[in-house]
C-alpha positions as a Python dict, from the first residue, in 0.01 Angstrom:
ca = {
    (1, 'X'): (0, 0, 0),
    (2, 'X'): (121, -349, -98),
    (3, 'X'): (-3, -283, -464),
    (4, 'X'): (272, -14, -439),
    (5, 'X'): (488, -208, -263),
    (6, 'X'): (506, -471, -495),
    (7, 'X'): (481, -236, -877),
    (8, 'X'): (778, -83, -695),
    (9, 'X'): (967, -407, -627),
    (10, 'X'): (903, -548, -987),
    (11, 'X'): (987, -205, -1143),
    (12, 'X'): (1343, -266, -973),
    (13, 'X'): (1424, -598, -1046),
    (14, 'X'): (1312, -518, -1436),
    (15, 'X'): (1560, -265, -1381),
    (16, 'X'): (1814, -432, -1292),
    (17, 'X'): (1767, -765, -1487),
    (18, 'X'): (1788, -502, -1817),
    (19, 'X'): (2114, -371, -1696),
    (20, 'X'): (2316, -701, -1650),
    (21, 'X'): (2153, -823, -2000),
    (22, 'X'): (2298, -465, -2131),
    (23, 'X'): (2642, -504, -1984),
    (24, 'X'): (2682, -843, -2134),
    (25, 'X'): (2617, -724, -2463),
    (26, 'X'): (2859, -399, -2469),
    (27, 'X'): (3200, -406, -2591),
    (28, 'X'): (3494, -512, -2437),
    (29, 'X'): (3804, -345, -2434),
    (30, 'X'): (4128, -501, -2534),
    (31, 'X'): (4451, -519, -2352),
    (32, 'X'): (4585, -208, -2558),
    (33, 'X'): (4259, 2, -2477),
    (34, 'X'): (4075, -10, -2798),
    (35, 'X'): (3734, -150, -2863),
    (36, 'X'): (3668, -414, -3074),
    (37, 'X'): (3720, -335, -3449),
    (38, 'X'): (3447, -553, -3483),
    (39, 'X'): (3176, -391, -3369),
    (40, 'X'): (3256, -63, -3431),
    (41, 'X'): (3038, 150, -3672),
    (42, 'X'): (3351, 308, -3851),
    (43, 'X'): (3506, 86, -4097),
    (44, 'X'): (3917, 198, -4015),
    (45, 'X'): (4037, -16, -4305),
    (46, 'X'): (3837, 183, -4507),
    (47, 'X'): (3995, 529, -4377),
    (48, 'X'): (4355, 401, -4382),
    (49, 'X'): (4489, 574, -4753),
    (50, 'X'): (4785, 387, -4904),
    (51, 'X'): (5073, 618, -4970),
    (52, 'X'): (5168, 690, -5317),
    (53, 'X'): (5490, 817, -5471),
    (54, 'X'): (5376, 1181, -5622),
    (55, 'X'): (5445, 1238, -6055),
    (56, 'X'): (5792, 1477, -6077),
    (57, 'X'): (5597, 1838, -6152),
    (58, 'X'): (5537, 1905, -6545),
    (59, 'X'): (5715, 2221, -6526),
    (60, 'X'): (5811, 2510, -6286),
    (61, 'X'): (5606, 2730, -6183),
    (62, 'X'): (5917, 3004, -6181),
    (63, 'X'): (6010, 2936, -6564),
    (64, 'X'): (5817, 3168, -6795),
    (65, 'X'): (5568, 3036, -7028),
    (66, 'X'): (5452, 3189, -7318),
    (67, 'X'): (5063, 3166, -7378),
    (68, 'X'): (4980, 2955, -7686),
    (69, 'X'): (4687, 3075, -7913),
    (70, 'X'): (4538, 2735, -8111),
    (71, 'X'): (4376, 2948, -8338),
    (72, 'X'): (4577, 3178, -8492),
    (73, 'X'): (4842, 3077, -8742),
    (74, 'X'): (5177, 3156, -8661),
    (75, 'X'): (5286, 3309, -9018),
    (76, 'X'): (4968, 3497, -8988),
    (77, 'X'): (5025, 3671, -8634),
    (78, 'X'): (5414, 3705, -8791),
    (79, 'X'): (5286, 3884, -9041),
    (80, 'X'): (5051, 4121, -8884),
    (81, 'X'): (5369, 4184, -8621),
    (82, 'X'): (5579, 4288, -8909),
    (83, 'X'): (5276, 4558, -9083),
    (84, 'X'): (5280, 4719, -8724),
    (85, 'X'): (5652, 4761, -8689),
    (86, 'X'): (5663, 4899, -9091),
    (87, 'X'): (5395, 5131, -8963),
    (88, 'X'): (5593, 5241, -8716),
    (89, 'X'): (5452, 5124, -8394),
    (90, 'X'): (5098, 5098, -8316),
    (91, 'X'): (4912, 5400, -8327),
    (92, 'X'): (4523, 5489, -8340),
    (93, 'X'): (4365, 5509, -8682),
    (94, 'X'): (4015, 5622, -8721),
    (95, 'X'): (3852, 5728, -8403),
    (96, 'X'): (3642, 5930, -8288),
    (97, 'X'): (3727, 6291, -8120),
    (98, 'X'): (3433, 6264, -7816),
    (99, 'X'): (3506, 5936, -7723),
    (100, 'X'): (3799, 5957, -7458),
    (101, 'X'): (3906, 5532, -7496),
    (102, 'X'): (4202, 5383, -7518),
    (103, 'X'): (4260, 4967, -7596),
    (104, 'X'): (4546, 4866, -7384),
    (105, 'X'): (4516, 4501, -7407),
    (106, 'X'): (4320, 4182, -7425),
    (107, 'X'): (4234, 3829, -7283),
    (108, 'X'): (4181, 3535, -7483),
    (109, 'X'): (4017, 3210, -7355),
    (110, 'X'): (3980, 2980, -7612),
    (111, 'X'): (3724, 3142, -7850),
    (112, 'X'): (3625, 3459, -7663),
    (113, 'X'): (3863, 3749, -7637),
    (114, 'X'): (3829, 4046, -7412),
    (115, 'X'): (3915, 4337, -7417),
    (116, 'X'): (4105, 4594, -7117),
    (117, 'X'): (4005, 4958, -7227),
    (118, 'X'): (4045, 5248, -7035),
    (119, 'X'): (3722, 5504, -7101),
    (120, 'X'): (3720, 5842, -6951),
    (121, 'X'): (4022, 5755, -6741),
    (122, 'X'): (3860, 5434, -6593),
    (123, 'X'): (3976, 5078, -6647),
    (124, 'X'): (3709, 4847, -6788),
    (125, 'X'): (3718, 4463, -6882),
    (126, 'X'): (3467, 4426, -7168),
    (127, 'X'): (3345, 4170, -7464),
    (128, 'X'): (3170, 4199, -7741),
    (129, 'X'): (2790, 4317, -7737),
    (130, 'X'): (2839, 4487, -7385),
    (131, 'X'): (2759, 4836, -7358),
    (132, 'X'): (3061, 5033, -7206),
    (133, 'X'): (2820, 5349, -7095),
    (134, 'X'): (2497, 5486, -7242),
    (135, 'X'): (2500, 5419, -7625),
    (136, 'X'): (2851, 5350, -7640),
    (137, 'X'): (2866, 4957, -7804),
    (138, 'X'): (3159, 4719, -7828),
    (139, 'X'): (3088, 4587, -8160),
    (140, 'X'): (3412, 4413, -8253),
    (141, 'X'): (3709, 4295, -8054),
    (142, 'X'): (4018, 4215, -8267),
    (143, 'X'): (4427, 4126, -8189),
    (144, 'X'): (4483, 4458, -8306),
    (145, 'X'): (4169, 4690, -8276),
    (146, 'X'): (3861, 4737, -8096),
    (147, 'X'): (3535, 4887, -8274),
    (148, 'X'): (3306, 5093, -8099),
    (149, 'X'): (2994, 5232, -8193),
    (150, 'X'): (2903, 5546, -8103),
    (151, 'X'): (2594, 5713, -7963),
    (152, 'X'): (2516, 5858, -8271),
    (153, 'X'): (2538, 5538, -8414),
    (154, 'X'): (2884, 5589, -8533),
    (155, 'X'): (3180, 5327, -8579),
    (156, 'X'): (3503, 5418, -8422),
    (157, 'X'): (3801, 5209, -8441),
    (158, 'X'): (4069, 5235, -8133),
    (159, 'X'): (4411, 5050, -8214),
    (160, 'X'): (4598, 4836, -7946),
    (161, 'X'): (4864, 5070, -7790),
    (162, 'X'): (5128, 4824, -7672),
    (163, 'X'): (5307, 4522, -7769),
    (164, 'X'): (5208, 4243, -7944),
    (165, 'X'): (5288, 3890, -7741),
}
């Protein structure tokens, strides 16, 4: 009983003795509140951003721009505008009767261009190489016609209907 008596009394004054040594060694709050920046484990100075005067915008977004192409020469594209007005507007040359397509427009990103076709009545966005259904081929994608190879192994070639940018 006094072995338990006395483990008990040393547990409690180990107890306590860790406490005070703890409550020295916290924190203490300033007058305003805050801990001490000190010993904190966030750096604030480090958070704080300085505040910078933003560039004036490069343009407006509202103003139209028109796309520039780097690798097409201007008296060239001028040129191929003028054979399709002479021609009287652009129509389709050689193509094939089964295939129901239609080349309505393009994208061009730097090198690669593709091309928005609509085949049997459904939009499509395709490249070159891809296969637009079951033996149907894009072979070639150009400003002003698409070539398509058949399933028969045939080469069809759709013309742009619409403008020219």
């Amino acid at each position: 009983m006094r072995n338990r008596l006395l483990v008990w009394l040393i547990a409690v004054l180990t107890s306590i003795a860790l406490q005070a040594n703890l409550s020295q060694e916290a924190p203490k709050k300033e007058k305003n509140g805050e801990a001490n920046p000190t010993l904190s484990f966030i750096r604030m100075d480090l958070l704080r951003a300085e505040k910078k005067p933003l560039p004036p915008a490069s343009r407006s977004i509202f103003t139209a721009k028109r796309p520039e192409y780097p690798n097409i020469d201007s008296e060239e594209l001028q040129e191929e505008i003028e054979r399709i007005e002479e021609t009287g507007g652009v129509q389709r040359e050689q193509s094939s009767e089964y295939l129901d397509l239609r080349y309505i427009g393009y994208v061009r990103s730097g090198t690669k261009i593709v091309a928005l076709v609509v085949f049997q009545g459904e939009p499509l966005a395709v490249a070159e190489g891809e296969m637009i259904a079951e033996g149907i081929t894009v072979k070639t994608i150009g400003l002003e016609e698409i070539e398509i190879i058949g399933p028969d192994s045939e080469l069809s070639m759709f013309s742009l209907e619409g403008e020219l940018p």
